[in-house]
CHARMM-style PDB file with segment names, atoms N, HN, CA, C and O in Angstrom:
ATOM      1  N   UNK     1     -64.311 -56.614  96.447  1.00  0.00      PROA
ATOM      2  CA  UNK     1     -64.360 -56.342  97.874  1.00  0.00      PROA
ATOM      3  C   UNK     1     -63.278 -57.152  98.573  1.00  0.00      PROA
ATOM      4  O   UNK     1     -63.008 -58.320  98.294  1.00  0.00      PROA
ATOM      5  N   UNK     2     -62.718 -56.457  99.456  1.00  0.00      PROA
ATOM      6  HN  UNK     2     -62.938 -55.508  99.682  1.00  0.00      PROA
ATOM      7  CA  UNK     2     -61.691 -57.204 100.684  1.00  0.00      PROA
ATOM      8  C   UNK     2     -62.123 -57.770 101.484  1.00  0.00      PROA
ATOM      9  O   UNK     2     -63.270 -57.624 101.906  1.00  0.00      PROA
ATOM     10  N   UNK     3     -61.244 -58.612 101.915  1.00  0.00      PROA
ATOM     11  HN  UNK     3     -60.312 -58.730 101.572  1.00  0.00      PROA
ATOM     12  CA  UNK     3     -61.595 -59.285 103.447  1.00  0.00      PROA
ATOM     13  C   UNK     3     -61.207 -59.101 104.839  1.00  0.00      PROA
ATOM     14  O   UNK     3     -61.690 -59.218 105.966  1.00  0.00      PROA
ATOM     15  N   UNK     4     -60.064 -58.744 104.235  1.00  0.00      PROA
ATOM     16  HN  UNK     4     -59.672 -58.649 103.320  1.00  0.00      PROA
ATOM     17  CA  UNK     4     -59.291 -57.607 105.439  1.00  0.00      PROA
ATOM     18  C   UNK     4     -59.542 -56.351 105.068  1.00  0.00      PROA
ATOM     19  O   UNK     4     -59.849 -56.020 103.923  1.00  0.00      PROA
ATOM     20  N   UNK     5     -59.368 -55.260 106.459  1.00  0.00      PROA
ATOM     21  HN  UNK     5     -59.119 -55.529 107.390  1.00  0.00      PROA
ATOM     22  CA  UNK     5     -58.778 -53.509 106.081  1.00  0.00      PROA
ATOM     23  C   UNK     5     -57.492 -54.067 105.810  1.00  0.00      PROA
ATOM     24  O   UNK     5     -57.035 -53.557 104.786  1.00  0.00      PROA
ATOM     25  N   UNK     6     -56.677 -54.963 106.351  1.00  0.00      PROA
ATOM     26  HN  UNK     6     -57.048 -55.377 107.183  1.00  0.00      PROA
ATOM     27  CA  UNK     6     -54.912 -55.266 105.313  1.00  0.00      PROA
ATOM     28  C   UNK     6     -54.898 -55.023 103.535  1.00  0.00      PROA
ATOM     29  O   UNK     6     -54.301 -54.237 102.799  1.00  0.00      PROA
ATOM     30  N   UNK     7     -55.828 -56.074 103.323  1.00  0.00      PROA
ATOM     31  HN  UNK     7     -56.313 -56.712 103.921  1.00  0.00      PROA
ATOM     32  CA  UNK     7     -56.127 -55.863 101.565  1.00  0.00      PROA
ATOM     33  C   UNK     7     -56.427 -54.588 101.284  1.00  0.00      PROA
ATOM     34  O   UNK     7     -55.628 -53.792 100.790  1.00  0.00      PROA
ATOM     35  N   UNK     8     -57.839 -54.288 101.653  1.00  0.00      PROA
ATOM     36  HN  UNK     8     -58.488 -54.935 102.055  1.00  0.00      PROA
ATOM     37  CA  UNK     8     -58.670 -52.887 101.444  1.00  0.00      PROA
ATOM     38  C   UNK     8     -57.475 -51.767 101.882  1.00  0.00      PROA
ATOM     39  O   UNK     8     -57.898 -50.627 101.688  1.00  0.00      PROA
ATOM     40  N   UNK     9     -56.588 -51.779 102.229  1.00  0.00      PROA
ATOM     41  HN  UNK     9     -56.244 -52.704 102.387  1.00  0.00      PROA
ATOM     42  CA  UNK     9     -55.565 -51.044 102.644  1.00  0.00      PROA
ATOM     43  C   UNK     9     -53.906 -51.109 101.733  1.00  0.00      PROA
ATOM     44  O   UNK     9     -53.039 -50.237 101.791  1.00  0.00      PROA
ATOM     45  N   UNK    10     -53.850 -52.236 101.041  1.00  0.00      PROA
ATOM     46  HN  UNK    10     -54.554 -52.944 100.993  1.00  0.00      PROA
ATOM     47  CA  UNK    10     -52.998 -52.374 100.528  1.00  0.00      PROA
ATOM     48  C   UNK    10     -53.432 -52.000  98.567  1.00  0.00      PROA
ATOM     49  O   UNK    10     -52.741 -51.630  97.618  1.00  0.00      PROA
ATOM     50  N   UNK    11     -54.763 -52.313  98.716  1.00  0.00      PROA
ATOM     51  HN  UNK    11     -55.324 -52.613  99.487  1.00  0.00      PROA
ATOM     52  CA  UNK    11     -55.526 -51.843  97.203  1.00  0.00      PROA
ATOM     53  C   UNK    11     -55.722 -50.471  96.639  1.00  0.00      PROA
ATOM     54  O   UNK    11     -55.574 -49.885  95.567  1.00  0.00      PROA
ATOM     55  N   UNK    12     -56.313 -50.121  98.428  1.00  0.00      PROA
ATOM     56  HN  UNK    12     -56.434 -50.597  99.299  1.00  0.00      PROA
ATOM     57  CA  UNK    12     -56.387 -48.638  98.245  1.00  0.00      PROA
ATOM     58  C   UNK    12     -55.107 -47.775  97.827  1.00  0.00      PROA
ATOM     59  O   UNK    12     -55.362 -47.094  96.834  1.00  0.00      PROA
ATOM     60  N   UNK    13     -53.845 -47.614  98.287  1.00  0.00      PROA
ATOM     61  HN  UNK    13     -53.638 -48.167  99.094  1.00  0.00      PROA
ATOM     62  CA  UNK    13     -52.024 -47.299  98.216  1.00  0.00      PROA
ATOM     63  C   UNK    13     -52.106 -47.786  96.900  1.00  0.00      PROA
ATOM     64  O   UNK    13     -52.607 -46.817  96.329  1.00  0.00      PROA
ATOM     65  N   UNK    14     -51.994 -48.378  96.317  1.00  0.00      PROA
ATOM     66  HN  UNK    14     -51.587 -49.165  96.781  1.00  0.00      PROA
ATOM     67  CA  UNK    14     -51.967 -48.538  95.247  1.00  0.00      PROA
ATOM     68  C   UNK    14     -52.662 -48.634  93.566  1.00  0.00      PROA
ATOM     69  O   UNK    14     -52.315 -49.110  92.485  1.00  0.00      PROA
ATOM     70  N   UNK    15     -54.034 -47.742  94.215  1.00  0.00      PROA
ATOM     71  HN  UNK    15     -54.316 -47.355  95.093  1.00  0.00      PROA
ATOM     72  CA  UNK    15     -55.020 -47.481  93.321  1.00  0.00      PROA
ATOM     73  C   UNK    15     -54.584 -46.027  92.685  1.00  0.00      PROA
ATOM     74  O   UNK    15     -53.897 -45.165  93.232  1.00  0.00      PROA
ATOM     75  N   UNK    16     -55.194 -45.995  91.338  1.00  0.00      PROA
ATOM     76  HN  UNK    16     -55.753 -46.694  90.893  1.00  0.00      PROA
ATOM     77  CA  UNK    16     -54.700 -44.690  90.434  1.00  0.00      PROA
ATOM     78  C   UNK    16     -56.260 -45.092  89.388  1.00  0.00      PROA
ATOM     79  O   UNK    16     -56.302 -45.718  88.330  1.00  0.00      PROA
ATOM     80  N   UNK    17     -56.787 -44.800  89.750  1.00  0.00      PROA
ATOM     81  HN  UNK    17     -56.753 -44.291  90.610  1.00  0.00      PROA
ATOM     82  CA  UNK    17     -58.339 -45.406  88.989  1.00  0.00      PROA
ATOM     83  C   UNK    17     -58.468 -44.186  88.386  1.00  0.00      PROA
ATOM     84  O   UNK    17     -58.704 -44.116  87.180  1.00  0.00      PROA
ATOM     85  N   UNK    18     -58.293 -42.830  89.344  1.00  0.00      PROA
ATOM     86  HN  UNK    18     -58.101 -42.887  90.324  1.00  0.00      PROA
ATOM     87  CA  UNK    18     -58.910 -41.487  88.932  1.00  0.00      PROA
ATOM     88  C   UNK    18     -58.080 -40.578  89.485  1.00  0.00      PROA
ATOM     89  O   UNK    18     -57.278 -40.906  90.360  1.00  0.00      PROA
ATOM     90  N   UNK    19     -58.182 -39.438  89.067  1.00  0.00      PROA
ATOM     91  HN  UNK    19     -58.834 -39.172  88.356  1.00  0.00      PROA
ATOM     92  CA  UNK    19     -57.359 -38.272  88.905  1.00  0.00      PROA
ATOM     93  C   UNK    19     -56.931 -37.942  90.843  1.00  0.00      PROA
ATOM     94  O   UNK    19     -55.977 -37.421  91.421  1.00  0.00      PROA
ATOM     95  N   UNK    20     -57.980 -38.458  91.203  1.00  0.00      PROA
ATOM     96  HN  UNK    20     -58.755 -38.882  90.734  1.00  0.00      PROA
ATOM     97  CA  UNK    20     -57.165 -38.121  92.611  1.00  0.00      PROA
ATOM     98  C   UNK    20     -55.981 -38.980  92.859  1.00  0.00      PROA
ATOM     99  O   UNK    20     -54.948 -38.511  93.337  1.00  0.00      PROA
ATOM    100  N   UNK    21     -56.120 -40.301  92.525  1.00  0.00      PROA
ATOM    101  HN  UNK    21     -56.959 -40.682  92.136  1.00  0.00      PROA
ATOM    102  CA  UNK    21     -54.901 -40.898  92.692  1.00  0.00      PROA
ATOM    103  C   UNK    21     -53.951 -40.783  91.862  1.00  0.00      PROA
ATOM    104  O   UNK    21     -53.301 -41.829  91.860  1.00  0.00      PROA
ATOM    105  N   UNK    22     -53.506 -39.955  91.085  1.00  0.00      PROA
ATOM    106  HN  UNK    22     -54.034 -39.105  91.087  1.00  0.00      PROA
ATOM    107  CA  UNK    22     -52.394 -38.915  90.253  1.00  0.00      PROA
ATOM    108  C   UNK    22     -52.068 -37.845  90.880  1.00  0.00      PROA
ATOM    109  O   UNK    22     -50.907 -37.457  91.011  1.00  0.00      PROA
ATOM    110  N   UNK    23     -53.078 -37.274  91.321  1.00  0.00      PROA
ATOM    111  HN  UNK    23     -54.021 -37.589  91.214  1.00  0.00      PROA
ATOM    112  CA  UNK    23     -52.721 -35.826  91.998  1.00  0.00      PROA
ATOM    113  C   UNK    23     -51.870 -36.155  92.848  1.00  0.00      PROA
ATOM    114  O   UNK    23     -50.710 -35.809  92.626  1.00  0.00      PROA
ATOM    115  N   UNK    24     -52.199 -36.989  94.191  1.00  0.00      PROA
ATOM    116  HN  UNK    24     -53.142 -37.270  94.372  1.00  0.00      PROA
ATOM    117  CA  UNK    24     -51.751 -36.933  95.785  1.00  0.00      PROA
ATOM    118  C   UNK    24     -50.525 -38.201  95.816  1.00  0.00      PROA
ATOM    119  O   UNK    24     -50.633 -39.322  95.319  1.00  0.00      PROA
ATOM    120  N   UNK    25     -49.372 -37.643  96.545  1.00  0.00      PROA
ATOM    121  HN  UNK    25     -49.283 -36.732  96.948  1.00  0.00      PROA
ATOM    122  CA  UNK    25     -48.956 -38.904  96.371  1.00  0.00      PROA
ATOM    123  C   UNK    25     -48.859 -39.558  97.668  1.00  0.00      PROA
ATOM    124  O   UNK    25     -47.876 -40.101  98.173  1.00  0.00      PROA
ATOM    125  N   UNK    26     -50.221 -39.395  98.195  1.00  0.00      PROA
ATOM    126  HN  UNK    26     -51.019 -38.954  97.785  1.00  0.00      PROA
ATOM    127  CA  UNK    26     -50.549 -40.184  99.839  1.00  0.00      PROA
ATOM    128  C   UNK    26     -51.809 -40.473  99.498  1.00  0.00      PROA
ATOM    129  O   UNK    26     -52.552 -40.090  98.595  1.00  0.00      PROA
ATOM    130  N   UNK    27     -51.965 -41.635 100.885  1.00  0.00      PROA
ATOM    131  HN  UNK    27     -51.361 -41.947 101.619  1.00  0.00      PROA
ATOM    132  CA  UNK    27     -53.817 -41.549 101.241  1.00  0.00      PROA
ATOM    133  C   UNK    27     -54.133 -41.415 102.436  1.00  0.00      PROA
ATOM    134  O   UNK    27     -53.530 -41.568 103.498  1.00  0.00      PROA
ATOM    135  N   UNK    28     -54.912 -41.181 102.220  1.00  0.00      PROA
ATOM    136  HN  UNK    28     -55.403 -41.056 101.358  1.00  0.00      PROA
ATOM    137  CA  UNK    28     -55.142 -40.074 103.845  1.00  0.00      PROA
ATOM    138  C   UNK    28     -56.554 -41.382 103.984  1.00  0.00      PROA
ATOM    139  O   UNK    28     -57.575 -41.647 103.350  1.00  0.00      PROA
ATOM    140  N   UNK    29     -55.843 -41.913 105.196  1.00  0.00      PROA
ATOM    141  HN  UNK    29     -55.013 -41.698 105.711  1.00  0.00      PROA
ATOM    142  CA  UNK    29     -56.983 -42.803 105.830  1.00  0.00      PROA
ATOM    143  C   UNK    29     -57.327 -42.719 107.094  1.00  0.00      PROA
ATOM    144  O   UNK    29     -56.853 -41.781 107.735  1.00  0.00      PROA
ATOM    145  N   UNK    30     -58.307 -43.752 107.823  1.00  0.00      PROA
ATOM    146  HN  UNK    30     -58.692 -44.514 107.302  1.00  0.00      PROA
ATOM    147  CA  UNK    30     -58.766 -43.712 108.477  1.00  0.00      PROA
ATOM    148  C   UNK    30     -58.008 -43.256 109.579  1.00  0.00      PROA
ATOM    149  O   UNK    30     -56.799 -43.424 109.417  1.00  0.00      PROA
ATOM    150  N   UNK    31     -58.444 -42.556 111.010  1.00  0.00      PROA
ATOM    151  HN  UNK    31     -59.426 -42.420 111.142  1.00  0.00      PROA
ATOM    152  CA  UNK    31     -58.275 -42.585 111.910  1.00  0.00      PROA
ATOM    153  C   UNK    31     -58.865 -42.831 113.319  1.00  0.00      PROA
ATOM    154  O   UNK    31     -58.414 -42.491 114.412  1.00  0.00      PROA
ATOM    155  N   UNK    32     -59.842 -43.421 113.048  1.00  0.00      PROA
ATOM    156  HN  UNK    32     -60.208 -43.698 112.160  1.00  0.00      PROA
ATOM    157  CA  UNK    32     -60.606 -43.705 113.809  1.00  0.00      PROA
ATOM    158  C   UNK    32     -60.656 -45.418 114.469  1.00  0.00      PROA
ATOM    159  O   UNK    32     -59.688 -45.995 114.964  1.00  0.00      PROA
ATOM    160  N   UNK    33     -62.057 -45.989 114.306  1.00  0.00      PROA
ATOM    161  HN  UNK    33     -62.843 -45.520 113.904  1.00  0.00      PROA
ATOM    162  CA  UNK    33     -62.690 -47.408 114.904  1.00  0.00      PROA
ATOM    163  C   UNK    33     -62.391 -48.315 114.067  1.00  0.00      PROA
ATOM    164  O   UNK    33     -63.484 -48.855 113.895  1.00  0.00      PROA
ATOM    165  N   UNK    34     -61.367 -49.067 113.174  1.00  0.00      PROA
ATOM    166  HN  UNK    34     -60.479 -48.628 113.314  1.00  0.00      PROA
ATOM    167  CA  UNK    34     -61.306 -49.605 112.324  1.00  0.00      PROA
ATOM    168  C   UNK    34     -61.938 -51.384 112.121  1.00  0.00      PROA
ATOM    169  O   UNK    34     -62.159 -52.091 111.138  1.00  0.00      PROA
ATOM    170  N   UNK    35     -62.084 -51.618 113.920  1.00  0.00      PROA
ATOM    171  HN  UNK    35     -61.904 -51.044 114.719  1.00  0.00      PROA
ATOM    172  CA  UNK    35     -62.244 -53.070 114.213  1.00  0.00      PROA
ATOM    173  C   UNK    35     -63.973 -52.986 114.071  1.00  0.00      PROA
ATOM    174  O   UNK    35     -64.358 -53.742 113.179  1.00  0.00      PROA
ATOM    175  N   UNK    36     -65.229 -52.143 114.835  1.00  0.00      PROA
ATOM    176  HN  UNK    36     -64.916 -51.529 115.559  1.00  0.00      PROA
ATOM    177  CA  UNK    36     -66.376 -52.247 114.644  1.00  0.00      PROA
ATOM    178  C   UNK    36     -66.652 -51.334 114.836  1.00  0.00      PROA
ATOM    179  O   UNK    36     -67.294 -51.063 115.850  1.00  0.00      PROA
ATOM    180  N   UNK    37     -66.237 -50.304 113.815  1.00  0.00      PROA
ATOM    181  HN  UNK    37     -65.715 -50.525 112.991  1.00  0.00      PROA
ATOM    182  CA  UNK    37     -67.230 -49.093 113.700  1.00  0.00      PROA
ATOM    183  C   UNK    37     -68.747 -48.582 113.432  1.00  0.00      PROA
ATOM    184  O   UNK    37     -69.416 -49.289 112.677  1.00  0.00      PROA
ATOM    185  N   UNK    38     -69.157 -47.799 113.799  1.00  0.00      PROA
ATOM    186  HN  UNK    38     -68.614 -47.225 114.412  1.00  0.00      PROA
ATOM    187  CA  UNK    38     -70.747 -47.678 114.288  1.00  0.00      PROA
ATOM    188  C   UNK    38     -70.973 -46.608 113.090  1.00  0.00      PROA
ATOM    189  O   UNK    38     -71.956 -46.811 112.377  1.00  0.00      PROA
ATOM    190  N   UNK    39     -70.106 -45.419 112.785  1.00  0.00      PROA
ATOM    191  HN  UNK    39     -69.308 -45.254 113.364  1.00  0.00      PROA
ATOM    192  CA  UNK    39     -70.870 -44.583 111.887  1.00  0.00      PROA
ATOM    193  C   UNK    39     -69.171 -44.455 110.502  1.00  0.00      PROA
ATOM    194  O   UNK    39     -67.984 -44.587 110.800  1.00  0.00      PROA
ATOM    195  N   UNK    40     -69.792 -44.162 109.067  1.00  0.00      PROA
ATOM    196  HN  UNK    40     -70.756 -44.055 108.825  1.00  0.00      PROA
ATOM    197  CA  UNK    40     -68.238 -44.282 108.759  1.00  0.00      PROA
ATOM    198  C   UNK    40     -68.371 -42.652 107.763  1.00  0.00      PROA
ATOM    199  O   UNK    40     -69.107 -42.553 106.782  1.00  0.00      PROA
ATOM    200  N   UNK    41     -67.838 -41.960 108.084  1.00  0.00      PROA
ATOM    201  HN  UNK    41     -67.239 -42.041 108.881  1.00  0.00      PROA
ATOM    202  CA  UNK    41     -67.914 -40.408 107.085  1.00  0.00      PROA
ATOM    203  C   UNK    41     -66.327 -40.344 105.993  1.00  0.00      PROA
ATOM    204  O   UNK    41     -65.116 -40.472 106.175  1.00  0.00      PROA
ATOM    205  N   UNK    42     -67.317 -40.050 104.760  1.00  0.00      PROA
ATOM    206  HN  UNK    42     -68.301 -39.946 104.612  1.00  0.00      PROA
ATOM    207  CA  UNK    42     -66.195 -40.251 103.593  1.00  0.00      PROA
ATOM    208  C   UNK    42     -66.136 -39.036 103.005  1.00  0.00      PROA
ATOM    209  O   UNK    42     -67.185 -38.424 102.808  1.00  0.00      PROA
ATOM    210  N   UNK    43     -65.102 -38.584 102.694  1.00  0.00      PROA
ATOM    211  HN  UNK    43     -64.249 -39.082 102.855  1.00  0.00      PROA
ATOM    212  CA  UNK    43     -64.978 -36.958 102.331  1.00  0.00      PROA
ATOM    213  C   UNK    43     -64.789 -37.464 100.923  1.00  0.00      PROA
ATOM    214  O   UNK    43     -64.449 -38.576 100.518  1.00  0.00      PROA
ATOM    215  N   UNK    44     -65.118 -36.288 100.245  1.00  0.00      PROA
ATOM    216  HN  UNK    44     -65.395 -35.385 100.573  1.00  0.00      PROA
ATOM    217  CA  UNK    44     -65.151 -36.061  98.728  1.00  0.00      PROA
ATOM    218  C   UNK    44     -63.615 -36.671  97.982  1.00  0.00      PROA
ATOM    219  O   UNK    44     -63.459 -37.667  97.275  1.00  0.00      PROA
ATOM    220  N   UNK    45     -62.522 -35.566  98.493  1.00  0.00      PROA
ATOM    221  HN  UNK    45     -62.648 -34.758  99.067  1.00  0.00      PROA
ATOM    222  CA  UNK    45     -61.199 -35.624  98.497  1.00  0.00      PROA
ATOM    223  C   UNK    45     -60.252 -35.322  99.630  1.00  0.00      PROA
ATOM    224  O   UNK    45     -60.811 -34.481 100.334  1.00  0.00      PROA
ATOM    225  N   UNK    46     -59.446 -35.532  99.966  1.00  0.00      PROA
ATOM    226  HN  UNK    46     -58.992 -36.215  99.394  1.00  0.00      PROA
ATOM    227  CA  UNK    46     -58.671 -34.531 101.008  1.00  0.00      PROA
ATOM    228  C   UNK    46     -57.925 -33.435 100.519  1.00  0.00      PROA
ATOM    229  O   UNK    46     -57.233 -33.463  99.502  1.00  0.00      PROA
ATOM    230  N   UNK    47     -58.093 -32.426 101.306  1.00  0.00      PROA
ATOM    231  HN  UNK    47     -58.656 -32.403 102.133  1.00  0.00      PROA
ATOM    232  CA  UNK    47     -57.626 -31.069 101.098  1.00  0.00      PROA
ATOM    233  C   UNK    47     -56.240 -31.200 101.249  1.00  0.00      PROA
ATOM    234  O   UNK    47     -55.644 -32.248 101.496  1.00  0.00      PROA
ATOM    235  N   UNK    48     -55.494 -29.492 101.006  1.00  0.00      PROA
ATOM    236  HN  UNK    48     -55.978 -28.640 100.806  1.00  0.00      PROA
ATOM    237  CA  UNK    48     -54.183 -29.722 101.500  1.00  0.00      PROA
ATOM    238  C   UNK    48     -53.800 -29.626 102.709  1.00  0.00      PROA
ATOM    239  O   UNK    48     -52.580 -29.635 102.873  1.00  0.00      PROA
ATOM    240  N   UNK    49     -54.786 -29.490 104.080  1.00  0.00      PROA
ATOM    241  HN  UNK    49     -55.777 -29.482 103.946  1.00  0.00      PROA
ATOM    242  CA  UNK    49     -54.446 -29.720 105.118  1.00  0.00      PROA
ATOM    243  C   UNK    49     -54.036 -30.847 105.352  1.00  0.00      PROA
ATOM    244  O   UNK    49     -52.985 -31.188 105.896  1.00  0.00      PROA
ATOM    245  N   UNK    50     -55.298 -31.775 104.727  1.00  0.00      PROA
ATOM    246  HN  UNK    50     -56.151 -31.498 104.285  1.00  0.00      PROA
ATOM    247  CA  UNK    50     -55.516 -33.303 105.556  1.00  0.00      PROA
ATOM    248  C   UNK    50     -53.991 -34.624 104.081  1.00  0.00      PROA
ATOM    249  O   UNK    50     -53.763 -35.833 104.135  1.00  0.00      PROA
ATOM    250  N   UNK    51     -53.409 -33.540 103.084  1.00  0.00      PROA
ATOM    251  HN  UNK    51     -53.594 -32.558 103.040  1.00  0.00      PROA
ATOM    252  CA  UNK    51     -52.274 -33.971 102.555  1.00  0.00      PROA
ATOM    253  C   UNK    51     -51.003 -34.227 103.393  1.00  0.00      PROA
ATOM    254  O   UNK    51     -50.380 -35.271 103.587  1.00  0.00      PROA
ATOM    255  N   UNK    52     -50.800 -32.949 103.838  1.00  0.00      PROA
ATOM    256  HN  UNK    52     -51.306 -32.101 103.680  1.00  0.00      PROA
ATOM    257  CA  UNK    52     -49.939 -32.559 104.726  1.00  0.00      PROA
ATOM    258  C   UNK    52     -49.672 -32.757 105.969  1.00  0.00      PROA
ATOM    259  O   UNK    52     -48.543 -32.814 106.456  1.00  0.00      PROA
ATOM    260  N   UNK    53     -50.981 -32.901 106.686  1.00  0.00      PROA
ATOM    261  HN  UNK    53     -51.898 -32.855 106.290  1.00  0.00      PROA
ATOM    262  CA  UNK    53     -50.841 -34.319 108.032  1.00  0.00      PROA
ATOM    263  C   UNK    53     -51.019 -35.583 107.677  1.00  0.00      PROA
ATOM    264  O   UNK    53     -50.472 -36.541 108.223  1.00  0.00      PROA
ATOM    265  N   UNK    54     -51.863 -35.638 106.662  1.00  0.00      PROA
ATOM    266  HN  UNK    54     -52.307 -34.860 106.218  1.00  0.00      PROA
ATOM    267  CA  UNK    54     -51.529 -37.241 106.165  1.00  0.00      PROA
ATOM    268  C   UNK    54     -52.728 -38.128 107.183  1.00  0.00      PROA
ATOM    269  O   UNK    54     -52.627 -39.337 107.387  1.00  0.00      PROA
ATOM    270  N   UNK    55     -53.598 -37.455 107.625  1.00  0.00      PROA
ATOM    271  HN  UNK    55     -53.680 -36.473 107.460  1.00  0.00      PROA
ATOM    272  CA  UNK    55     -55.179 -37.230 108.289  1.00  0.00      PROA
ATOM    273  C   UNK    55     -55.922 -36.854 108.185  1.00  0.00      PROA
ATOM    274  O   UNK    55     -55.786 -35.631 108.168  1.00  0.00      PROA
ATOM    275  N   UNK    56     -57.577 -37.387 107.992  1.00  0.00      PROA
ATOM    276  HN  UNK    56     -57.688 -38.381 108.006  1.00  0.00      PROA
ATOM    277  CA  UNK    56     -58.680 -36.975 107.322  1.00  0.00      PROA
ATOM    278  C   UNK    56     -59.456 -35.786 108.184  1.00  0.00      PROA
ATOM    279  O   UNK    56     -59.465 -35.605 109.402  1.00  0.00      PROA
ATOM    280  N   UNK    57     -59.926 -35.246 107.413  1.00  0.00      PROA
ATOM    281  HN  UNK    57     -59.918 -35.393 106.424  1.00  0.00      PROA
ATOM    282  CA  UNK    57     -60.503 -34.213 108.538  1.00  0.00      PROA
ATOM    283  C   UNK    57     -59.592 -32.736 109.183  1.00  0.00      PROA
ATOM    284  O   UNK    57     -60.054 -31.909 109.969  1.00  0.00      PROA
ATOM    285  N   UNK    58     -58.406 -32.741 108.664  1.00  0.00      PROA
ATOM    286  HN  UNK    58     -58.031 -33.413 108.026  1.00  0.00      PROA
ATOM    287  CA  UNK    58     -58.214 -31.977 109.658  1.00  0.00      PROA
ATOM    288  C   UNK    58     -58.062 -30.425 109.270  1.00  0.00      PROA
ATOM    289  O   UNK    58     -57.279 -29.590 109.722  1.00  0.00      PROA
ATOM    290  N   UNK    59     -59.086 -30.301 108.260  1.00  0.00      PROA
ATOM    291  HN  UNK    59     -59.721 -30.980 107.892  1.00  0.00      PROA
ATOM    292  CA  UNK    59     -58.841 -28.916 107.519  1.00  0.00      PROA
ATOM    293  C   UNK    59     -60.121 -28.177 108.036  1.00  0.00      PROA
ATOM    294  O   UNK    59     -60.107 -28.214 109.266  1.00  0.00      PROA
ATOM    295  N   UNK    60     -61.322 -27.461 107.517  1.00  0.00      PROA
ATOM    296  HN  UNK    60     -61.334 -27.431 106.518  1.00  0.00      PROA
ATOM    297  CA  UNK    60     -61.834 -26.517 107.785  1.00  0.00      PROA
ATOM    298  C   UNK    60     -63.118 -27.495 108.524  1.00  0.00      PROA
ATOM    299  O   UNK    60     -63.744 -27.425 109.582  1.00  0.00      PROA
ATOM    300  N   UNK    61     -63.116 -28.626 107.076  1.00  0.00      PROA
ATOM    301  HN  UNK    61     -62.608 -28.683 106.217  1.00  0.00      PROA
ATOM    302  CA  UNK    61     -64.262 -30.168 107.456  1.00  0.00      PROA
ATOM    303  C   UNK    61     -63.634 -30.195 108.501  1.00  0.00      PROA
ATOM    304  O   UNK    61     -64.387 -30.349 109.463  1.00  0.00      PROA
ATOM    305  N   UNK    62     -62.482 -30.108 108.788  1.00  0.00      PROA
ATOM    306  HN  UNK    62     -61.870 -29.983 108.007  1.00  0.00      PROA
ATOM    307  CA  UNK    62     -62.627 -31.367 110.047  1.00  0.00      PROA
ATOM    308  C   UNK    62     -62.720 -30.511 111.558  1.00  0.00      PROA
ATOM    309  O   UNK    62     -62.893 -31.110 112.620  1.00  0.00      PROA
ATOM    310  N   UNK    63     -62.637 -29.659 111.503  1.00  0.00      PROA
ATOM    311  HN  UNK    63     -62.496 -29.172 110.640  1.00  0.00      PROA
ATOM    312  CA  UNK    63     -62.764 -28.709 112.248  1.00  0.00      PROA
ATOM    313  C   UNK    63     -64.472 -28.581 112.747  1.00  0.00      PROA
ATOM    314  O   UNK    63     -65.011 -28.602 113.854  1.00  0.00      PROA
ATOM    315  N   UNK    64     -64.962 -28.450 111.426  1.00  0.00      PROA
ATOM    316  HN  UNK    64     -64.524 -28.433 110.527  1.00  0.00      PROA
ATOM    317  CA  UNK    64     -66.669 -28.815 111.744  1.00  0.00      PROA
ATOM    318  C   UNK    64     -67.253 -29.960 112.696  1.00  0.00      PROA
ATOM    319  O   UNK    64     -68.099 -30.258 113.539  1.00  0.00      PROA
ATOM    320  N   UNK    65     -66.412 -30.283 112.101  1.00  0.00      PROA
ATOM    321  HN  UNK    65     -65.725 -30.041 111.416  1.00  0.00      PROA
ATOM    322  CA  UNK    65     -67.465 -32.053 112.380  1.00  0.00      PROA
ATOM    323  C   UNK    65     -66.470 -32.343 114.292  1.00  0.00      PROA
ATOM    324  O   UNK    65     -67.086 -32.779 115.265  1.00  0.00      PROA
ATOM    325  N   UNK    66     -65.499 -32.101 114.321  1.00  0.00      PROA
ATOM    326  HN  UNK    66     -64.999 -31.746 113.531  1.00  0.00      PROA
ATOM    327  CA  UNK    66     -64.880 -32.484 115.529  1.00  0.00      PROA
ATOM    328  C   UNK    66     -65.180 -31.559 116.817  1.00  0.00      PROA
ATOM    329  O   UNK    66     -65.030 -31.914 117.986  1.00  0.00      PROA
ATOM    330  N   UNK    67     -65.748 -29.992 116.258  1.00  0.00      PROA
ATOM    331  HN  UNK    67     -65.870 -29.703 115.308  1.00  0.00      PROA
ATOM    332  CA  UNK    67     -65.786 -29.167 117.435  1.00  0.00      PROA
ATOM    333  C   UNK    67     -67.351 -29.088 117.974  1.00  0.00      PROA
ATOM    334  O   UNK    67     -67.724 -28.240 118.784  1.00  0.00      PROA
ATOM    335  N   UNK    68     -68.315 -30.230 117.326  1.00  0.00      PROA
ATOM    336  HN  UNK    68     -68.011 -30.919 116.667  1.00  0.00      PROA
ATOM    337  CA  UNK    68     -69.378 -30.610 117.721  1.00  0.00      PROA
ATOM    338  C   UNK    68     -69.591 -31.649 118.221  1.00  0.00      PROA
ATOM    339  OT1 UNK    68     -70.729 -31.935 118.592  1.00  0.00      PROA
TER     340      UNK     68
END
């Protein structure tokens, strides 16, 4: 575990543990409350929307969850 999101952010970029981190050659992180967030939603993988903006959520999921 980190102590910073700096670490947890610099571990994550450079993790290859599992096949997603081979596939993508980004990570699609947070965009949100990073200092005291209240609720935290973790997607499976990111699609090739949320590749290609390089932002979570912003494919069919994110469309769901944001237009409610």
């Amino acid at each position: 575990m980190q102590e910073t999101y700096a670490a947890f952010n610099a571990s994550k970029l450079a993790c290859r543990a599992c096949p997603v981190g081979l596939e993508y050659n980004r990570v699609i992180e947070s965009d949100g409350n990073i200092v005291d967030p209240v609720v935290m939603v973790i997607g499976e993988a990111p699609g090739k929307d949320e590749v290609i903006a390089g932002r979570p959520f912003v494919g069919k999921s994110g469309r769901l969850l944001r237009d409610r």
